[in-house]
Every structure is written in structure tokens, then in C-alpha cells.
C-alpha positions as CSV (number, residue, x, y, z in Angstrom):
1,X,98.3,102.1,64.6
2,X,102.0,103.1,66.4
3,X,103.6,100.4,68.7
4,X,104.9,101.8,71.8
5,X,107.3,99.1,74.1
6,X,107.5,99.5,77.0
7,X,110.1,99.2,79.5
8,X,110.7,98.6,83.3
9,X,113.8,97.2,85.4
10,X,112.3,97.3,88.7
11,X,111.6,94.6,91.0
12,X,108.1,95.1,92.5
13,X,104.9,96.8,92.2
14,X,104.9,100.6,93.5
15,X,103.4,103.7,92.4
16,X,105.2,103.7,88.8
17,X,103.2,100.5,88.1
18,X,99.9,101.4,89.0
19,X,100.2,104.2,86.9
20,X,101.4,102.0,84.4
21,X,98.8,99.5,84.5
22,X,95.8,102.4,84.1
23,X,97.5,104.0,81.2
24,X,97.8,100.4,79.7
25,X,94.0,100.0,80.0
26,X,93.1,103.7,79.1
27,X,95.6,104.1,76.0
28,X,93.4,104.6,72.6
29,X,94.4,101.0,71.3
30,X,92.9,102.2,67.7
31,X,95.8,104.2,67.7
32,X,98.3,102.6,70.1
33,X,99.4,99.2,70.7
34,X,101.4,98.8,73.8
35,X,103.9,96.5,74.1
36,X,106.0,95.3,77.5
37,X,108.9,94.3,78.4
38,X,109.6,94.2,82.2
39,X,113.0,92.7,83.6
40,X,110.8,90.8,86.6
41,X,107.2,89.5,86.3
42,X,106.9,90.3,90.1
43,X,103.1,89.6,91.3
44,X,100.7,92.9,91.6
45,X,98.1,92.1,94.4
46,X,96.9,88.3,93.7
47,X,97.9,88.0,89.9
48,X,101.3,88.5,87.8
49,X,102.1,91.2,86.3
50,X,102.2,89.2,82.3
51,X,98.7,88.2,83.5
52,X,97.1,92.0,84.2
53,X,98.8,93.1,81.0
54,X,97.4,90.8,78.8
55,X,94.1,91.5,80.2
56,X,94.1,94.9,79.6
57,X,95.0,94.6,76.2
58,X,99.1,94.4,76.1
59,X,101.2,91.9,75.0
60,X,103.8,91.1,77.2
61,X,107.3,90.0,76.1
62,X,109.3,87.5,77.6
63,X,112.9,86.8,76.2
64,X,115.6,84.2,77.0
65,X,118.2,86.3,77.1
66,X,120.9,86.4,79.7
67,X,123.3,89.1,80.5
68,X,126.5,88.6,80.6
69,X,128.2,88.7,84.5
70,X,131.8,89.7,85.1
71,X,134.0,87.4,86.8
72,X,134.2,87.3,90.8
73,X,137.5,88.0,90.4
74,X,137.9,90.9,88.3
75,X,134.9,92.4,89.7
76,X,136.4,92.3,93.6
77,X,139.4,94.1,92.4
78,X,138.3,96.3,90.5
79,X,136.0,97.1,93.5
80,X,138.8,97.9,95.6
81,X,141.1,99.4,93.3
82,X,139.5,101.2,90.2
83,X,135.7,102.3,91.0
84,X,135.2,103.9,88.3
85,X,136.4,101.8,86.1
86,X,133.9,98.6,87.9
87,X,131.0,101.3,87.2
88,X,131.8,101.7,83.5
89,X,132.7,98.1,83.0
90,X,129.7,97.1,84.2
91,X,127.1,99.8,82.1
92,X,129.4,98.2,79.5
93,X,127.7,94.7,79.8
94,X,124.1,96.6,80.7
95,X,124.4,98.2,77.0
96,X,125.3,94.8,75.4
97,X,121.8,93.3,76.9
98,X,119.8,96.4,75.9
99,X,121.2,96.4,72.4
100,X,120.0,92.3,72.5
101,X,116.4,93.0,73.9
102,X,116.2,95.6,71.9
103,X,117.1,94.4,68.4
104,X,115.0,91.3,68.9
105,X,112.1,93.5,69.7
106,X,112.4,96.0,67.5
107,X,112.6,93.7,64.7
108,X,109.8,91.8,65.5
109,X,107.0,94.5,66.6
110,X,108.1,97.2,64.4
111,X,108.3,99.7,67.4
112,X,107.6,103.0,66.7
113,X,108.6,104.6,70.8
114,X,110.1,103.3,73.5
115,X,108.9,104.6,76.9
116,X,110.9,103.7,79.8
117,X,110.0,104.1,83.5
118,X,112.3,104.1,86.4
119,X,115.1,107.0,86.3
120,X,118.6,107.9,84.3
121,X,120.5,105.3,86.5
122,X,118.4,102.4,85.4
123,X,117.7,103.6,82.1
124,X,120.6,104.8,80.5
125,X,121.5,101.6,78.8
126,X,118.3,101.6,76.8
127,X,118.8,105.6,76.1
128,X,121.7,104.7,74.5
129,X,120.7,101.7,72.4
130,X,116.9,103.4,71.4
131,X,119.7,106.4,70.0
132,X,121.2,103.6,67.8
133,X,118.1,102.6,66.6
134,X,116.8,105.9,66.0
135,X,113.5,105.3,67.7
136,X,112.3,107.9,69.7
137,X,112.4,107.3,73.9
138,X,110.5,108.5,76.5
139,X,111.7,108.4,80.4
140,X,109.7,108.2,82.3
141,X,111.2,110.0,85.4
142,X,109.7,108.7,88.6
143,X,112.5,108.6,91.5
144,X,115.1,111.5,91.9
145,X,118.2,109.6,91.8
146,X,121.3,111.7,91.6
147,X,123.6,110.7,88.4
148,X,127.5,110.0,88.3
149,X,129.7,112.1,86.5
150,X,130.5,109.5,83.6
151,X,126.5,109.2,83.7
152,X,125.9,113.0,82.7
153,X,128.5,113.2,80.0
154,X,126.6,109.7,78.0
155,X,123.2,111.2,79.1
156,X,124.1,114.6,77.4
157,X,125.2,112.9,74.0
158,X,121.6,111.3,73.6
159,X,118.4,112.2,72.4
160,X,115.4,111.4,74.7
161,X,112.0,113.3,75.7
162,X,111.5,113.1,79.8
163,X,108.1,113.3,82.0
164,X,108.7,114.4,85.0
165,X,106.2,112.7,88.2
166,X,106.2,116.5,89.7
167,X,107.8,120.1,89.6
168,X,110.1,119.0,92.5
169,X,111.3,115.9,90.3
170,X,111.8,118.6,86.9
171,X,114.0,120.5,89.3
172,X,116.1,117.9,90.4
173,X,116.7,116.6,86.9
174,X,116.7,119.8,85.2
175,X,120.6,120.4,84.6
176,X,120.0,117.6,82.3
177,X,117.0,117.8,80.2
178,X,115.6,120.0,77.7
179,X,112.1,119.7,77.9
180,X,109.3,120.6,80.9
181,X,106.8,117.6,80.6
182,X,105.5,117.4,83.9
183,X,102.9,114.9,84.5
184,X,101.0,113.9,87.6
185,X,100.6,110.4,88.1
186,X,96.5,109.6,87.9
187,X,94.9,108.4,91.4
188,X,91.8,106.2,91.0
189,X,89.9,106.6,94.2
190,X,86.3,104.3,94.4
191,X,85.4,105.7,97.8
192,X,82.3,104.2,99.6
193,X,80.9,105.1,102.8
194,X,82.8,103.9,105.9
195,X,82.8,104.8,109.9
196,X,85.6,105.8,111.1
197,X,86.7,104.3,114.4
198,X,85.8,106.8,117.5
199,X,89.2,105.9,119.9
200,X,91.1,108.4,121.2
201,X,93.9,106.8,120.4
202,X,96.0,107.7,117.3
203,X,96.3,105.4,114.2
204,X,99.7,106.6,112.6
205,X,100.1,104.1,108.8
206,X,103.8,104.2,107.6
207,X,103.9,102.1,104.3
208,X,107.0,102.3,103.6
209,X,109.6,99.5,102.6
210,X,112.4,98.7,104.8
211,X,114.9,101.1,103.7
212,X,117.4,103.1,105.4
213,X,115.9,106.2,103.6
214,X,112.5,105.7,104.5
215,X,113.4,107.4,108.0
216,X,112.1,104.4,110.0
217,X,114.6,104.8,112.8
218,X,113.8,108.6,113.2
219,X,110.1,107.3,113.4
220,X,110.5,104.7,116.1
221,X,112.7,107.5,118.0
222,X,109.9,110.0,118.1
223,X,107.3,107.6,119.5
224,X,109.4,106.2,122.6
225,X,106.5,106.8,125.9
226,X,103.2,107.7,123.6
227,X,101.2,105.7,124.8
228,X,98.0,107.1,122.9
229,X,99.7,106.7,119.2
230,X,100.1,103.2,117.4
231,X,102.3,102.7,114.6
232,X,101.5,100.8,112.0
233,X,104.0,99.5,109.5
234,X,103.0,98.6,106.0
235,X,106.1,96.7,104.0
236,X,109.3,95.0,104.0
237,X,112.4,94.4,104.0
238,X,115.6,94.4,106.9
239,X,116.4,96.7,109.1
240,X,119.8,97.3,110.7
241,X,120.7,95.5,114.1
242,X,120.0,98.8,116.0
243,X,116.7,99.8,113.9
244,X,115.8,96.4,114.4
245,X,116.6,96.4,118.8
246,X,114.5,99.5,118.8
247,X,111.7,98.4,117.1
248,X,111.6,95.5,119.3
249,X,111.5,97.5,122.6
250,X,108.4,99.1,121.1
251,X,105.1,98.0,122.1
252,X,103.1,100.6,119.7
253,X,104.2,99.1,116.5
254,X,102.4,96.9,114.4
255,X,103.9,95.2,111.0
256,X,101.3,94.3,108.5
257,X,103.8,93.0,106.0
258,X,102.2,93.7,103.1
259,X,98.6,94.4,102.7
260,X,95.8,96.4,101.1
261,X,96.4,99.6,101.6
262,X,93.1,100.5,100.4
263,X,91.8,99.2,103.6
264,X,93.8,100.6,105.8
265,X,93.8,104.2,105.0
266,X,90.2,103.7,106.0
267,X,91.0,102.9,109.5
268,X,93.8,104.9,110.3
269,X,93.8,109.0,111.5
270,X,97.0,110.0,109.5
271,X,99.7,109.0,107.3
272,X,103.4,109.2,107.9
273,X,105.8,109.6,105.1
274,X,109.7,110.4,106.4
275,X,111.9,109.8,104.0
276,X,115.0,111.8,103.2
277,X,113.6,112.5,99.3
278,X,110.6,111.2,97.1
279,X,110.0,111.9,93.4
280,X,106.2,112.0,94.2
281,X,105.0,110.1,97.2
282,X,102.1,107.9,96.1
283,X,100.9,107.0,99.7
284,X,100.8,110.5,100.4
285,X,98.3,111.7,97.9
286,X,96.4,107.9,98.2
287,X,95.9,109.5,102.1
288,X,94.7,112.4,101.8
289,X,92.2,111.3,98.7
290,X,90.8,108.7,101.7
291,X,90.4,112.0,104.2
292,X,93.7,111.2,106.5
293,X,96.2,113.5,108.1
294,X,99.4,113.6,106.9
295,X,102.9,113.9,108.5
296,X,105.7,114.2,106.1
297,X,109.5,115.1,106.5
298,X,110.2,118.5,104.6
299,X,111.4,116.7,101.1
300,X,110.9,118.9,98.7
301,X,107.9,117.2,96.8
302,X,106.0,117.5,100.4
303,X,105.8,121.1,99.6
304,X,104.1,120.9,96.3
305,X,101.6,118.6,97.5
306,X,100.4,120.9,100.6
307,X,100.4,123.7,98.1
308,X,98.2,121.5,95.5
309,X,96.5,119.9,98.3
310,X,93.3,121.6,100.8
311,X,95.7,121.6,103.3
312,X,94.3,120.1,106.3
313,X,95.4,118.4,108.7
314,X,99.1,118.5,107.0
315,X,102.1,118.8,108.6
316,X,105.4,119.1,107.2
317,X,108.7,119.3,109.9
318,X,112.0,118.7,109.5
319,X,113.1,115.3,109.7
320,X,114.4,115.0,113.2
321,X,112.7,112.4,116.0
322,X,112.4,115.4,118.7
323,X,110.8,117.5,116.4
324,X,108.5,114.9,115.4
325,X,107.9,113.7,118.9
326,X,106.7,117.7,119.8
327,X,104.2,117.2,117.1
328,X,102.6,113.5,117.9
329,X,102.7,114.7,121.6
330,X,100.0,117.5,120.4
331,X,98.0,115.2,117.9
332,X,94.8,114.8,118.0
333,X,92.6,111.9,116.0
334,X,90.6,112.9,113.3
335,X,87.0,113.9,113.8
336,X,86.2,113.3,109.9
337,X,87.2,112.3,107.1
338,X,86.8,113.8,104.0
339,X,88.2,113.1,100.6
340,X,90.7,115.7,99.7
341,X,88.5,116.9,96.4
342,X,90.9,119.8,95.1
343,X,93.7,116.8,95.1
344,X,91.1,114.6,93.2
345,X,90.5,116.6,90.1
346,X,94.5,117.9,89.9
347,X,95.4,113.5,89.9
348,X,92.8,112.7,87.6
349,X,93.0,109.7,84.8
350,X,91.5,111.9,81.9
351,X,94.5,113.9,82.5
352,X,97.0,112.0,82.7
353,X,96.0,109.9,79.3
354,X,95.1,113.1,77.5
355,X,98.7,114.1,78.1
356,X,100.4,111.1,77.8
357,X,99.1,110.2,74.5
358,X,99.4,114.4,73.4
359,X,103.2,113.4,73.9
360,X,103.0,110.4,71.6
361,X,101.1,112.3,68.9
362,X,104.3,114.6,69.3
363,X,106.7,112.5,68.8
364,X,105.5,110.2,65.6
């Protein structure tokens, strides 16, 4: 039996961890025993994340180790002053607390890979250190996240195998890696019979966090005066002062904070995703598996999925409120829902654990 560890910095549950979480109960555990060490044990619908894990087989790690801070100081001037230096400093300290986790882990579980998911930015500390140890590392590239110049010249001295979340992702990362592992994350879709509401007015779902990037402000531009379309936002977060004013004058938005998406892709006609780029948009293909429309902004990912997809009901525009206000004004609900099916088979789980654990065997 190999030991594979792995690794997550994030600070919530998203796409990368429900993909996670099914490999973790899928994964052949008479060959493979997993391992995980994740910076935060956030919560994952009702229970924590150390909880699931065990459950499904894992061992999760916690460790009381602390990583060292700079001082107040010397971090505000070097923020003003010396960038660049700031940026390196700190990777610096992120490299001493990887080599820590790392060496106490290693030493104790015997690891034989260490697969990391999040992107270069996040992961480059743990690159570096899995290079000193000489265990092979996977990342696990889920976000397209553009790298810094000192970034690309460590990244290009180390030794890792990457998965990419989708041909738009491999392209954006491909200056810097050798290999083409393109995996699709799995979609697990239970689907049972529901009736679809018969208003005439429009159900728009934009689960999305409150992030500059999401597009939200271009959103609430293009659906000033529509009377007939309610928006409803699924998240959260902040929004600037004027993102924030505008919302507020709107009287076709409902927040739902967070809920169970699940349930509301039932009940809405389409899906809205408008963000400025996505690695691989999980709401989008969760959407169209539960029969909605989708809007998207013309990321480059979008593209894929209409080509992958059976293409109804899909609209891709560029991402630019009067644009998307010509569009909602010509929307129509959806008369029926059907599970995209060509979608279903491309996202499966068999696939995705087949060639997950293909790139294990390739690696030991």
C-alpha cells in the first residue's frame, strides 16, 4: 500500500473540495492510503471537513505548528519601498513552514506522493520542499492564477507532475509545465423527478462569492427596469460602497447567503456565471447537469464547456452590462428541463478515479 498526503491551503469548501472528498471515498484503499493535511478545517455543509475525511476512510492530520510572521514594521516598509523584496521575504517564511509540516509528516506516514490542490501561487512552497525530500508532487491545478516573475524562475528549477481542471486551464499554465494531464473534475448528479415552476417570470441563480471578479456589478447593471427577471444571489462576502448602493436600489435581487445549491438549481430557469476568468466553473456544469440555461461571460473555459456541452439554452457574450441587458430583455423561461446527458458521461466519477489513480501508478 502507497501513502499519498494530501494538501490544501484554502479557506472554504468549493469545487476543488468536492472533488476531493469523492476521490477520497473512491481511491482503491488496498492500494492507496490517503492522508490530509488541510491549512483550515472549514465546515463542508453541516459537518467539518476532519469529520467527512475520517469517514470516508482518511486520516486527517492536525499539527501545532505556527508560522513564523514578520514584524509590522519591517513588513510596512518594505511594502512601500522594496515590493519585491516583501514578496520574496515572505515565500521565505512560507518555505520554512512547509519544510516543518513536511518533515514531521513525512517522517511519520512514510509518504510515498504528495498531491497538492489549489494553484502555483499557493503551492509553490510545498513544490520546493517535496523537491528536497525527493517525493514525487502532484498539483493539482484548479484556478488560473497568473505567476510573478521570481515565481517562474523557482517553479522552473523543480520537479512536479500537474493536472490540469480543463484544456483552457493547460493553456494558461502551459509556458510552465511539461506534461498534458488534463482531468475533468467528476459531477455526481442524484436527479429525481421535480416540477418546475410555470411563472413567466425569469429565475436568474448567480452563486458566486462576493468578489470583485465575479462580475457582480456588471450583473446588477444589466438588470436595472426588468421587471420580469429576479436575481438570485447565492454567497458571500463584501461588496464595494458603490456595488453595494446599487444593489440596494434593486428590488429584483434576492441574497440566499449560503445554501444548497442542489435545491435551487431545481427552481431556477438559468444560471449566470460572469466572471472575468474561471479555471473550470463548477456551478456551470452543476446547471446544466440539473437542465438550466446558462449565461456566462466569454472566459475562455465557457467555450469548452458549450463545445463539450448539448448546447442549449447557452449563451456566451462578452462581459459588458448592455450587452447582457440585450440578452435578458429577449429571455424567455425554460419550458423543460432536461439533464444535460452528453455533459454527464464527459464528468463522470469512474473517470476521473480511473485517471487519477493511472497517474499514481505512474509515478511510484
Amino acid at each position: 500500500m502507497k501513502n499519498i498526503l494530501y494538501i490544501d491551503t484554502g479557506y472554504e469548501a468549493g469545487g476543488g473540495t468536492k472533488s476531493f472528498l469523492y476521490l477520497l471515498e473512491f481511491l482503491d484503499k488496498t492500494k492507496y492510503k490517503p492522508f490530509v493535511f488541510f491549512k483550515n478545517d472549514y465546515k463542508v455543509g453541516d459537518k467539518f471537513l476532519s469529520e467527512i475525511v475520517k469517514e470516508k476512510g482518511g486520516e486527517f492530520i492536525k499539527l501545532n505548528i505556527k508560522k513564523k510572521k514578520l514584524s509590522k514594521i519591517k513588513k510596512e516598509l518594505l511594502r512601500v519601498f522594496m515590493k519585491n523584496i516583501l514578496e520574496k521575504e515572505l515565500f521565505r517564511i512560507r518555505v520554512d513552514y512547509a519544510n516543518e509540516i513536511l518533515k514531521v509528516i513525512v517522517n511519520k506516514y512514510k509518504i510515498d506522493i504528495i498531491h497538492l490542490n489549489n494553484h502555483f501561487s499557493t503551492n509553490l512552497e510545498y513544490i520546493y520542499i517535496a523537491n528536497q525530500l525527493k517525493i514525487p508532487v502532484i498539483q493539482h491545478l484548479r484556478k488560473n492564477s497568473k505567476l510573478k516573475k521570481w515565481e517562474i524562475e523557482i517553479l522552473n528549477k523543480q520537479k512536479f507532475t500537474s493536472i490540469c481542471v480543463s484544456k483552457a486551464t493547460y493553456n494558461f499554465y502551459k509556458p510552465y509545465i511539461l506534461d498534458k494531464n488534463i482531468i475533468y473534475n467528476p459531477f455526481i448528479i442524484n436527479l429525481k423527478p421535480y416540477k418546475k415552476d410555470n411563472s413567466n417570470k425569469i429565475k436568474i441563480l448567480f452563486p458566486a462569492n462576493y468578489l470583485e471578479n465575479k462580475g457582480h456589478k456588471i450583473v446588477f447593471e444589466a438588470i436595472k427596469n426588468l421587471d420580469n427577471i429576479t436575481l438570485y444571489l447565492a454567497g458571500s462576502g463584501k461588496f464595494d460602497n458603490n456595488t453595494e448602493k446599487l444593489k440596494n436600489s434593486l428590488q429584483n435581487v434576492v441574497e440566499l447567503g449560503f445554501v444548497n445549491l442542489d435545491e435551487w438549481y431545481k427552481k431556477v430557469d438559468y444560471v449566470i456565471s460572469f466572471s472575468e476568468k474561471e479555471g473550470l466553473p463548477r456551478v456551470v456544469i452543476e446547471g446544466l447537469l440539473y437542465g438550466c440555461g446558462i449565461i456566462c461571460s466569454d472566459y475562455e473555459v465557457s467555450f469548452e464547456i458549450f463545445e463539450l456541452s448539448s448546447k442549449k439554452d447557452f449563451f456566451i457574450i462578452k462581459r459588458d452590462s448592455k450587452i447582457l441587458n440585450k440578452l435578458l430583455k429577449n429571455l424567455i423561461p425554460i419550458s423543460e428541463k432536461k439533464p444535460d446527458e452528453k455533459l454527464k458521461q464527459i464528468f463522470s466519477l469512474d473517470s476521473y478515479i480511473q485517471k487519477i489513480e493511472n497517474l499514481y501508478k505512474s509515478l511510484l
